[in-house]
DRENPA-3360 file (N, C-alpha, C; in nm, 2 decimals, always signed):
BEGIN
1 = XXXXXXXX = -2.06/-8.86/-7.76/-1.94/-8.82/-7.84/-1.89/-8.68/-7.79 ~ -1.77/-8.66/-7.77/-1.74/-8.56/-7.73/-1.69/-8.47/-7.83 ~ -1.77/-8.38/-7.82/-1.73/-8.23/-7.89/-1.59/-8.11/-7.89 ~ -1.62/-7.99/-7.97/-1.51/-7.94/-7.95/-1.53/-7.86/-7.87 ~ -1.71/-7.81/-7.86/-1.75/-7.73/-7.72/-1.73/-7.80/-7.57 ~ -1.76/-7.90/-7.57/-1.72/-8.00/-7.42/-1.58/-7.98/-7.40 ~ -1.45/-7.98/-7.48/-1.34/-8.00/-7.45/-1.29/-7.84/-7.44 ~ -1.32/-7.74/-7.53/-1.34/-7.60/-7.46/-1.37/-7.60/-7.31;
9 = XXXXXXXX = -1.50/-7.66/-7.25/-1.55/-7.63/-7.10/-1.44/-7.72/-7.01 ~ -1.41/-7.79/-7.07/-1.28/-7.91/-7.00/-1.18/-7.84/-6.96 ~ -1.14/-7.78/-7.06/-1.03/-7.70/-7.06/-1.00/-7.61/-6.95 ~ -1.14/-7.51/-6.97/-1.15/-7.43/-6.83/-1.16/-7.47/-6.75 ~ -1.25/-7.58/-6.71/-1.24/-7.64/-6.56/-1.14/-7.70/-6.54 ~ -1.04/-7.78/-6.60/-0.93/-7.83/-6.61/-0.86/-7.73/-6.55 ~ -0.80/-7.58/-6.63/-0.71/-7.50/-6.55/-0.80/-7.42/-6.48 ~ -0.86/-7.44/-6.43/-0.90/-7.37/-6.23/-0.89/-7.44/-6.16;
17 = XXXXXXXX = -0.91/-7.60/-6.19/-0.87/-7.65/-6.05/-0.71/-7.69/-6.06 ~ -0.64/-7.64/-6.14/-0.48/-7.66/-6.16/-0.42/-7.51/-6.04 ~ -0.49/-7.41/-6.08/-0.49/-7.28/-6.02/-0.57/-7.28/-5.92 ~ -0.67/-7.31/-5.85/-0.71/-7.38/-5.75/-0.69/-7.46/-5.63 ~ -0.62/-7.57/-5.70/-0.61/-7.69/-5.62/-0.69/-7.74/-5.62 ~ -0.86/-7.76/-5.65/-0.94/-7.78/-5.56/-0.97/-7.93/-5.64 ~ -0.96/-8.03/-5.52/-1.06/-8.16/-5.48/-1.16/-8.20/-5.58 ~ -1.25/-8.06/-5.53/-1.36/-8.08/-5.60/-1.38/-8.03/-5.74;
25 = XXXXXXXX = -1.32/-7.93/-5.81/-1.30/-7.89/-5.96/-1.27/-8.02/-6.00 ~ -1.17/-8.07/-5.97/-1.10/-8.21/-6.05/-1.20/-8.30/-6.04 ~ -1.27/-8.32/-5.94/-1.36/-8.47/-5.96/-1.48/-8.43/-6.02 ~ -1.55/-8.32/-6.02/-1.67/-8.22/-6.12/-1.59/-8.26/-6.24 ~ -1.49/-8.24/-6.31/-1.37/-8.28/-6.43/-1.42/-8.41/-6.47 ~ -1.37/-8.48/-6.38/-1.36/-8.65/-6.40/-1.53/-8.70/-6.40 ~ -1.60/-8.62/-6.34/-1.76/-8.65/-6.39/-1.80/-8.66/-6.51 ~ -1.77/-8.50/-6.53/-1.84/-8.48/-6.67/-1.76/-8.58/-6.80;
33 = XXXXXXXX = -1.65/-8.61/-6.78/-1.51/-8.71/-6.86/-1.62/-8.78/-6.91 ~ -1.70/-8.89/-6.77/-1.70/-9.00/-6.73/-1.87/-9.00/-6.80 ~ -1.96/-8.93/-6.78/-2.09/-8.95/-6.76/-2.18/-8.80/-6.83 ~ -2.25/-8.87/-6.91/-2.30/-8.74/-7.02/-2.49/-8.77/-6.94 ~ -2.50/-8.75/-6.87/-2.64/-8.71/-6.77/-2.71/-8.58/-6.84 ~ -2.75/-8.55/-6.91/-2.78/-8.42/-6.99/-2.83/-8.33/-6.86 ~ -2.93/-8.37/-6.76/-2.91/-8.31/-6.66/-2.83/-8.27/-6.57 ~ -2.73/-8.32/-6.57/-2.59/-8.29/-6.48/-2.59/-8.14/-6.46;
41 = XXXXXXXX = -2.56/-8.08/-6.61/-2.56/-7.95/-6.55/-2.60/-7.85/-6.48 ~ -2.78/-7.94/-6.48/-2.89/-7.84/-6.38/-2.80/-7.88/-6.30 ~ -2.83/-7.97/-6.21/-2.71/-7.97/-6.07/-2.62/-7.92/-6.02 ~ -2.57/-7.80/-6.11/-2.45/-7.74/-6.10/-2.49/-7.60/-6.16 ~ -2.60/-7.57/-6.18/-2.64/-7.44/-6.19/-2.63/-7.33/-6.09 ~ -2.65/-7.21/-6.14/-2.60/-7.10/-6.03/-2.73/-7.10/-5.88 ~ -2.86/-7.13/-5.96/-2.95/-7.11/-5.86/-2.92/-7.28/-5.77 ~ -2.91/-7.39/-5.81/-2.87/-7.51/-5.72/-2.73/-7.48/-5.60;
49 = XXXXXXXX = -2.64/-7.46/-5.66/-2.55/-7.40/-5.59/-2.54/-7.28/-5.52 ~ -2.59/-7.19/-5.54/-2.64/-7.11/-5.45/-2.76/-7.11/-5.31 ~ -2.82/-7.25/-5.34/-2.95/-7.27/-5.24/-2.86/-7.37/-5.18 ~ -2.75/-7.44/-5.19/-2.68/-7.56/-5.14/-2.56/-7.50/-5.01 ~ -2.50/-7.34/-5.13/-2.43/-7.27/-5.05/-2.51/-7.20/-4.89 ~ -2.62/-7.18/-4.91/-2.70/-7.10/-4.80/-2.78/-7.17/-4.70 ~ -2.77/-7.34/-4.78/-2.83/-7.45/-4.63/-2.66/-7.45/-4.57 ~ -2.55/-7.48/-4.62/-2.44/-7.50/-4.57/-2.39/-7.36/-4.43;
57 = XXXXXXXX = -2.43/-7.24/-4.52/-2.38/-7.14/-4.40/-2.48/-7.11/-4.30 ~ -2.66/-7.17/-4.28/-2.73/-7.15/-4.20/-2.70/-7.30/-4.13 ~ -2.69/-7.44/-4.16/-2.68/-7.50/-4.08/-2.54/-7.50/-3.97 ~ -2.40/-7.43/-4.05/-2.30/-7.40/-3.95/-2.37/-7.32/-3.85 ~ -2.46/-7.21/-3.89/-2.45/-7.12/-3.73/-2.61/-7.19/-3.69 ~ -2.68/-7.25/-3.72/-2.80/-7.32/-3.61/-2.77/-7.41/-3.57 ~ -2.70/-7.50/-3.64/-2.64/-7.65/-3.55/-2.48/-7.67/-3.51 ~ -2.40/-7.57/-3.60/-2.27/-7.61/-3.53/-2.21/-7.67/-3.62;
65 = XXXXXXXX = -2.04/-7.69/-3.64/-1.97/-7.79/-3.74/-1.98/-7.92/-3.78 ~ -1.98/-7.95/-3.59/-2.00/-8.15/-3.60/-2.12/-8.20/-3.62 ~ -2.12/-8.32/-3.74/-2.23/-8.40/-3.81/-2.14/-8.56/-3.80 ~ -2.19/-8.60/-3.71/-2.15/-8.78/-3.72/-2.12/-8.84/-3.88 ~ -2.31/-8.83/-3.90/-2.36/-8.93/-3.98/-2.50/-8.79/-4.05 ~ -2.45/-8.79/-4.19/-2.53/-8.70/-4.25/-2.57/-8.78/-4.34 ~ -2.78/-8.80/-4.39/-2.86/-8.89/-4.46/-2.86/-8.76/-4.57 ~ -2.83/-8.76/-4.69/-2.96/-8.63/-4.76/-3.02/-8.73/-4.85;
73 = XXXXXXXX = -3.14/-8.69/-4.82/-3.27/-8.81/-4.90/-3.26/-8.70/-5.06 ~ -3.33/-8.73/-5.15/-3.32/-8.71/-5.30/-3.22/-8.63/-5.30 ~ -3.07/-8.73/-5.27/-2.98/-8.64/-5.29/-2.91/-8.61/-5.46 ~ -3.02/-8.67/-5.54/-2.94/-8.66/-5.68/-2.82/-8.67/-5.73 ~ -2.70/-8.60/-5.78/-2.60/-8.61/-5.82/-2.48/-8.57/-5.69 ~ -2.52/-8.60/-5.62/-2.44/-8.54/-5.48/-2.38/-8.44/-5.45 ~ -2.41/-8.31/-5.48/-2.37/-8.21/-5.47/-2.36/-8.14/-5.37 ~ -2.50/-8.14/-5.31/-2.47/-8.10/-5.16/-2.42/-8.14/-5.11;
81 = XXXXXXXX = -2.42/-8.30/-5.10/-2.30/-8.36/-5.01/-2.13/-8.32/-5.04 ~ -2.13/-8.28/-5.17/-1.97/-8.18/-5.22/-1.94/-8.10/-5.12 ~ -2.08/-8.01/-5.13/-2.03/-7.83/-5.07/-2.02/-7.84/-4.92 ~ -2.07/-7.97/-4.87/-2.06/-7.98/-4.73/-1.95/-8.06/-4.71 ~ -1.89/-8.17/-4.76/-1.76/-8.20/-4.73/-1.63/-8.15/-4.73 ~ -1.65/-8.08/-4.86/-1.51/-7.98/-4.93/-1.56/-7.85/-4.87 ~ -1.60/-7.82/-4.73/-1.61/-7.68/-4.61/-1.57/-7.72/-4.56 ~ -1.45/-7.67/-4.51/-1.34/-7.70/-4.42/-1.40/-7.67/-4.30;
89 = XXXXXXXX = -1.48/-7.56/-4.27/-1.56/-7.54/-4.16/-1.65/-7.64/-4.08 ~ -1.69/-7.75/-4.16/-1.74/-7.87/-4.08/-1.67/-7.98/-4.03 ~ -1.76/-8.06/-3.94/-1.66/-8.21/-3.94/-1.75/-8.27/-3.92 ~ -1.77/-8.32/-4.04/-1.80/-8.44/-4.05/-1.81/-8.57/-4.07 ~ -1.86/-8.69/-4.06/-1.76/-8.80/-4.06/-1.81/-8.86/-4.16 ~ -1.94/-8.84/-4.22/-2.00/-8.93/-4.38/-2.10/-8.89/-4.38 ~ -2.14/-8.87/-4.51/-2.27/-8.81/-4.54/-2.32/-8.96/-4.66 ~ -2.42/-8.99/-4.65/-2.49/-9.09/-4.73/-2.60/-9.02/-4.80;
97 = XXXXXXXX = -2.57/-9.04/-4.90/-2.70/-8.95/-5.02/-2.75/-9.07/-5.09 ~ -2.94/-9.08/-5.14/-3.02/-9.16/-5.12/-3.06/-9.13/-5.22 ~ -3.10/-9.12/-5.32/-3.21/-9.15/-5.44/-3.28/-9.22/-5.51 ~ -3.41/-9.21/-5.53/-3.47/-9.30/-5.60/-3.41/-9.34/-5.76 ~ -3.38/-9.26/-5.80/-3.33/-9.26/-5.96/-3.19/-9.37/-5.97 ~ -3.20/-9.44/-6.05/-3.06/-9.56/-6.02/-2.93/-9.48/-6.12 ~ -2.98/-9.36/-6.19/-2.83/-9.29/-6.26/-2.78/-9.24/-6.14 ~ -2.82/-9.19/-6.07/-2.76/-9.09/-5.90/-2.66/-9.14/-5.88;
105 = XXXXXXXX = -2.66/-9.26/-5.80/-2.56/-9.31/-5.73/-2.41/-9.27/-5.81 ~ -2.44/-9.34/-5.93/-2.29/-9.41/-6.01/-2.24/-9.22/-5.97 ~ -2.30/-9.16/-6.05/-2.28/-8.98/-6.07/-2.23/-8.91/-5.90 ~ -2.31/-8.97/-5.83/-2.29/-8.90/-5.68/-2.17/-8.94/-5.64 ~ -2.08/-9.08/-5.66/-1.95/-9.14/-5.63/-1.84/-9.09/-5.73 ~ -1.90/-9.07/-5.83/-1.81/-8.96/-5.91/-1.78/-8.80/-5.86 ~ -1.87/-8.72/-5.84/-1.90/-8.60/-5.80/-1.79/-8.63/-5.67 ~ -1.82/-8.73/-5.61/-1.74/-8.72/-5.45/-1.65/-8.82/-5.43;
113 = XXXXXXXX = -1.61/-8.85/-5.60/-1.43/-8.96/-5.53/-1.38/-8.91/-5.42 ~ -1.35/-8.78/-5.38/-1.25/-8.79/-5.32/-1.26/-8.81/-5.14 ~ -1.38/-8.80/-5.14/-1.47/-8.86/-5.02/-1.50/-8.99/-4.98 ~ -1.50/-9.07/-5.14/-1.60/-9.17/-5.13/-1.48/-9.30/-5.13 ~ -1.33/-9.21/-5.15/-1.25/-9.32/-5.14/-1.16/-9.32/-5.01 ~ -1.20/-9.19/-4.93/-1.18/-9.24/-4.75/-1.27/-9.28/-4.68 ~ -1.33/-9.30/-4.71/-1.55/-9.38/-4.64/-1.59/-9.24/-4.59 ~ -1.58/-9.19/-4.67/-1.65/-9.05/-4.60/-1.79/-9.02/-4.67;
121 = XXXXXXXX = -1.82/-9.10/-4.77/-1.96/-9.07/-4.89/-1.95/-9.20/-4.94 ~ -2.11/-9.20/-4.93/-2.16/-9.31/-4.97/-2.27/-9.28/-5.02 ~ -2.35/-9.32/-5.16/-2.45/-9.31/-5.21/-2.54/-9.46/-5.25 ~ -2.66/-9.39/-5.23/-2.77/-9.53/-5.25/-2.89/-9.52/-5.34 ~ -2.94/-9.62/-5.39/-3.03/-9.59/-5.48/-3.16/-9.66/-5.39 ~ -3.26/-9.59/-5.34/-3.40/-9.63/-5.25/-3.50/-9.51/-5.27 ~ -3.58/-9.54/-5.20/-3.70/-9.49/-5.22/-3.69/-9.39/-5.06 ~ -3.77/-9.28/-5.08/-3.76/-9.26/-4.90/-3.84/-9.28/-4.80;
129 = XXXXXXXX = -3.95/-9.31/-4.89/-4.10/-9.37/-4.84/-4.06/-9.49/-4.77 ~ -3.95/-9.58/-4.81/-3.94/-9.71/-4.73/-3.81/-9.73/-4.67 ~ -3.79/-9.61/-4.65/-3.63/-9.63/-4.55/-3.71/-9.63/-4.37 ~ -3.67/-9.68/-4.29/-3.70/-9.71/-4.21/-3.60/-9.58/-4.10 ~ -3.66/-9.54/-4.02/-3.64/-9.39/-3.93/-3.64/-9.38/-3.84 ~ -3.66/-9.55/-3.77/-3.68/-9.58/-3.63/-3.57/-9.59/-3.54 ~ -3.55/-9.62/-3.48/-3.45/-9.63/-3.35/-3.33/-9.70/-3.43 ~ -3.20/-9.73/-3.41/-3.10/-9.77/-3.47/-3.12/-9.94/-3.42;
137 = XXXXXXXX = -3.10/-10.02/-3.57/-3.04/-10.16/-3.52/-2.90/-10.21/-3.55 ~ -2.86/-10.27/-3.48/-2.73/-10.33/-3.56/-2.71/-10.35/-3.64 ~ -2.63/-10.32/-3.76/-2.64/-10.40/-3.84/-2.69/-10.33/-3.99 ~ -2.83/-10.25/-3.95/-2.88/-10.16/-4.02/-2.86/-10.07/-4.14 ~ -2.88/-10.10/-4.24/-2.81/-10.02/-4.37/-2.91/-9.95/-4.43 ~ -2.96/-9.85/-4.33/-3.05/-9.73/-4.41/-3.03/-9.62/-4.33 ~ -3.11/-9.52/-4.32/-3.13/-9.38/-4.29/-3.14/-9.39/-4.10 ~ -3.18/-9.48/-4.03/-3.19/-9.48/-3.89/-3.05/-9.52/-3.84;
145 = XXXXXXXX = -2.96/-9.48/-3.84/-2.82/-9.46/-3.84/-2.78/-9.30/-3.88 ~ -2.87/-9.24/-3.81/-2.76/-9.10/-3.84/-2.85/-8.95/-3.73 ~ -2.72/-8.85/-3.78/-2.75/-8.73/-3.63/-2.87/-8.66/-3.71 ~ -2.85/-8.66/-3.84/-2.88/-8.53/-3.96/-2.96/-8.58/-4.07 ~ -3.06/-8.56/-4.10/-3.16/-8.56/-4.20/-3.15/-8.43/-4.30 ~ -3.14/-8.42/-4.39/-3.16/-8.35/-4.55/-3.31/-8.39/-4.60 ~ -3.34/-8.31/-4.63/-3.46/-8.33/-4.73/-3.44/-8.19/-4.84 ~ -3.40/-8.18/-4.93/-3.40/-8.09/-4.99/-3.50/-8.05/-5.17;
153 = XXXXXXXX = -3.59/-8.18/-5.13/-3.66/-8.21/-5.23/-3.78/-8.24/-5.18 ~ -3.84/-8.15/-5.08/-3.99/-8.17/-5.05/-4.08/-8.13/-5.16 ~ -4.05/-8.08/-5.20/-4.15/-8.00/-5.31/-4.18/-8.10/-5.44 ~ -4.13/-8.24/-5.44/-4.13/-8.36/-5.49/-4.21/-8.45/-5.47 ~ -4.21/-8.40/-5.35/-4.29/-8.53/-5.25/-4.48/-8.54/-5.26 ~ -4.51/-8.57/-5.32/-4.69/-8.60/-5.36/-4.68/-8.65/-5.21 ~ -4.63/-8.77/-5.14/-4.70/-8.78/-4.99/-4.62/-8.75/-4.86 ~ -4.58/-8.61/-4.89/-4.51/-8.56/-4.80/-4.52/-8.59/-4.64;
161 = XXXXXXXX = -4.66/-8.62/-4.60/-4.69/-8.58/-4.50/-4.69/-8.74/-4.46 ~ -4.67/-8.84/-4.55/-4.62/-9.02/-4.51/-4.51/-9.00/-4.54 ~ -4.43/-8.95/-4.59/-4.27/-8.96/-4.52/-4.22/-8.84/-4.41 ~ -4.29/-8.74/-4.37/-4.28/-8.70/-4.25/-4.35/-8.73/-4.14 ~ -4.41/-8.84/-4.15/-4.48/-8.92/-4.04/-4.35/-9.02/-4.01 ~ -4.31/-9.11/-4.10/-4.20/-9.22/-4.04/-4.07/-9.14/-4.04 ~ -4.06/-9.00/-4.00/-3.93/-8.93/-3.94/-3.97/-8.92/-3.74 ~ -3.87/-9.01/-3.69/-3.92/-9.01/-3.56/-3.93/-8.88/-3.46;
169 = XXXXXXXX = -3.99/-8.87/-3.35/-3.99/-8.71/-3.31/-3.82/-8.74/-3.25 ~ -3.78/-8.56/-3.22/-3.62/-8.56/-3.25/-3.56/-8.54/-3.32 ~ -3.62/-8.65/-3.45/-3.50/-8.63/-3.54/-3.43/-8.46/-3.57 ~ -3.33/-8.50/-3.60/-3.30/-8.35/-3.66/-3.29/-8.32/-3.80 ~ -3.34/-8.23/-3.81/-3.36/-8.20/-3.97/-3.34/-8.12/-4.05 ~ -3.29/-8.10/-4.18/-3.29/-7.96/-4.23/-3.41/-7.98/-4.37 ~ -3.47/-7.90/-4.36/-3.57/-7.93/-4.48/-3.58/-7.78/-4.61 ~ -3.61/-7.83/-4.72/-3.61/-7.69/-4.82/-3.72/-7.70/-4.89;
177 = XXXXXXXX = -3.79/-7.66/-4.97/-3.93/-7.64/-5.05/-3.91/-7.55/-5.13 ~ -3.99/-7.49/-5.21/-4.01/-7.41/-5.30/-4.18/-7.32/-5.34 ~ -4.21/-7.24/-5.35/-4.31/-7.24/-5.48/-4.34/-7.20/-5.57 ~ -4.23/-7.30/-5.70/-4.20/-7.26/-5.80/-4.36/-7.38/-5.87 ~ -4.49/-7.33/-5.87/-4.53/-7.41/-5.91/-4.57/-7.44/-6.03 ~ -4.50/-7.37/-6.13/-4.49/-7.38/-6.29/-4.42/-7.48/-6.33 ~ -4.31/-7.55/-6.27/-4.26/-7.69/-6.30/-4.36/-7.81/-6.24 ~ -4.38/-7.90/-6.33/-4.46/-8.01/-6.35/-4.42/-8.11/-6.23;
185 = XXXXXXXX = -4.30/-8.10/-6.22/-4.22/-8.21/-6.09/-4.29/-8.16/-6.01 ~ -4.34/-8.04/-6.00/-4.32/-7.94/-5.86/-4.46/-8.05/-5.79 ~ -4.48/-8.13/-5.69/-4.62/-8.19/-5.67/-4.66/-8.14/-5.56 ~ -4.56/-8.05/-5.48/-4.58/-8.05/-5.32/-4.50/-7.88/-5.28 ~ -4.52/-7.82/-5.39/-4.52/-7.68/-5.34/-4.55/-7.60/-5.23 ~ -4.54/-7.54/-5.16/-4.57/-7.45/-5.07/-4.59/-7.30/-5.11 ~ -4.72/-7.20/-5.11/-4.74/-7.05/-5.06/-4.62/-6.97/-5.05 ~ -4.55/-7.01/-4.93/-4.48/-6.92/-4.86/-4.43/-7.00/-4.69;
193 = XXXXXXXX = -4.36/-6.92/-4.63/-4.27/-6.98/-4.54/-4.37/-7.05/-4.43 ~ -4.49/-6.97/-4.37/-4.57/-7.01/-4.28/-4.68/-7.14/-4.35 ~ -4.67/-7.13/-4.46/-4.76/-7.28/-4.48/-4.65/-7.38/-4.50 ~ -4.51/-7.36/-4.53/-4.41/-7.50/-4.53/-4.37/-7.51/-4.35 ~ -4.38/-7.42/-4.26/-4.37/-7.45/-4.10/-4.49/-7.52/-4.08 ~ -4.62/-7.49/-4.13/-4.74/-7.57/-4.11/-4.75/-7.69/-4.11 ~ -4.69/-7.76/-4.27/-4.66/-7.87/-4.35/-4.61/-7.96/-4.26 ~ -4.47/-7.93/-4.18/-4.36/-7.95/-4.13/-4.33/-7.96/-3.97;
201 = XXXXXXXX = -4.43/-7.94/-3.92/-4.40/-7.87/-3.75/-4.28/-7.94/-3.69 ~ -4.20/-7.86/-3.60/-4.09/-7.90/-3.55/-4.15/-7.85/-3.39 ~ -4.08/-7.95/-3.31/-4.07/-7.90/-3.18/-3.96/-7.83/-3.16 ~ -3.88/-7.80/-3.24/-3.76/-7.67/-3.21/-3.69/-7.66/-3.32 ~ -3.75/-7.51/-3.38/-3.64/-7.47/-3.46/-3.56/-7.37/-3.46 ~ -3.48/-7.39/-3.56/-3.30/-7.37/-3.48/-3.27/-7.24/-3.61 ~ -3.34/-7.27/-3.75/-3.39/-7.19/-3.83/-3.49/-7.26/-3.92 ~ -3.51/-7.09/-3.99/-3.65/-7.01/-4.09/-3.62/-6.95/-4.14;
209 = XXXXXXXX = -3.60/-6.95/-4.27/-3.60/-6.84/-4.39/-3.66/-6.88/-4.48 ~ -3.61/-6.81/-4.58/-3.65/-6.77/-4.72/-3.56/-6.71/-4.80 ~ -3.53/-6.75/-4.90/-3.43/-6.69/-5.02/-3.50/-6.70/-5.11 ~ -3.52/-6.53/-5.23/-3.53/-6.49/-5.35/-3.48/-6.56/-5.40 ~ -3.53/-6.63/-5.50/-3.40/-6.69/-5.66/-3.48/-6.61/-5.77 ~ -3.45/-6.65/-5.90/-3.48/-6.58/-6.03/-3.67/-6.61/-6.05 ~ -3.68/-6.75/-6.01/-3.80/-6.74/-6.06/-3.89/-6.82/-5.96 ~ -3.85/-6.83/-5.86/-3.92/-6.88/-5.73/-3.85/-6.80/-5.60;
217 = XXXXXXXX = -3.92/-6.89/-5.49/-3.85/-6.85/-5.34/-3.81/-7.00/-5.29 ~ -3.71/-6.98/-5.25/-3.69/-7.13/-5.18/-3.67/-7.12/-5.02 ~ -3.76/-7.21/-4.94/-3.79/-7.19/-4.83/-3.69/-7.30/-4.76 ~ -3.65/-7.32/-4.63/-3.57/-7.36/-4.58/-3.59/-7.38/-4.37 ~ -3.59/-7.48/-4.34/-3.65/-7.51/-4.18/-3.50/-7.64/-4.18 ~ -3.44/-7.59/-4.01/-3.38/-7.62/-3.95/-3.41/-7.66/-3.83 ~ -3.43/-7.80/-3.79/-3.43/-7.78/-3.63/-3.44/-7.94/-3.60 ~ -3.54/-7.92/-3.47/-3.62/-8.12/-3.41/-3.73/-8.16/-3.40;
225 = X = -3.74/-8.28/-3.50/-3.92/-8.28/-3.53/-3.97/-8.28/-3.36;
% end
């Protein structure tokens, strides 16, 4: 049921993306319209968007604008796939976001009408433990069709180290962690930067950091398994 506080926040998102223009204000609009996710708005919090904004400006300068075919595995409500389509600074040609959770998808194609109605985004509801990462087949409707791997939700992963085993060497990757280990989800935290490079080895990476947030650090590896 909508309230008179929801149609207040409508309101303002409403006129910024009037004063904006922006794509993506309007379809963020037409989400929230459409779909009462109580979590939605974590997804849209200052610390999510902020860790989404800082894989977006390190993967421009370690890999460059052009992305074919962009996979982000527990891509949730598609947001990163937003901040990377609606950057004028890339080109890319589709990003496919993956989740286990079957509310994602409907939410992710919302978040990214305006993507998902030029075949530029596509969202799926799977597991990542059983996507297949092998060599490309014809035909093939999973994750082994593409330049770019996302993982932005290792710190999720209880068998992290069986879904980074069926990532082929090569692949290219961008991966994020945390160790925020006071949240209960948290099953696969990491120390600090040198035990998620441990976790994770690449034969070349392209980047390494680390970003403060309020009540964790979120770690972040760029490169080719």
């Amino acid at each position: 049921m909508t309230t008179a506080v929801d149609e207040f926040y409508r309101d303002i998102i409403e006129g910024l993306s009037i004063y904006s223009g922006s794509a993506f204000e309007r379809d963020v609009l037409a989400t929230i319209s459409r779909h009462q996710a109580q979590d939605l708005g974590a997804a849209f919090n200052k610390n999510q968007i902020a860790s989404k904004m800082w894989l977006a400006e390190a993967l421009l300068e370690a890999a460059g604008p052009g992305h074919a075919n962009v996979t982000i595995l527990g891509g949730w409500f598609g947001v990163l796939a937003a901040v990377l389509l609606h950057d004028s600074r890339f080109s890319i040609g589709r990003v496919t976001s993956i989740d286990i959770d079957p509310r994602c998808a409907p939410i992710a194609l919302a978040v990214n009408a305006t993507h998902a109605r030029s075949g530029k985004f596509g969202a799926r509801t799977a597991d990542m433990l059983d996507l297949d990462y092998g060599p490309a087949i014809a035909g093939a409707a999973d994750a082994r069709v593409t330049d770019l791997v996302i993982n932005t939700s290792c710190e999720h992963l209880a068998d992290f180290a069986q879904w980074y085993e069926r990532v082929p060497s090569g692949q290219r990757l961008v991966l994020q962690s945390n160790d925020y280990f006071a949240c209960d989800q948290h099953v696969n935290c990491v120390p600090d930067l040198a035990a998620f490079r441990a976790q994770a080895p690449m034969r070349e990476i392209l980047f390494s950091g680390q970003r403060k947030m309020k009540h964790y650090t979120r770690f972040m590896l760029i490169g080719r398994k």
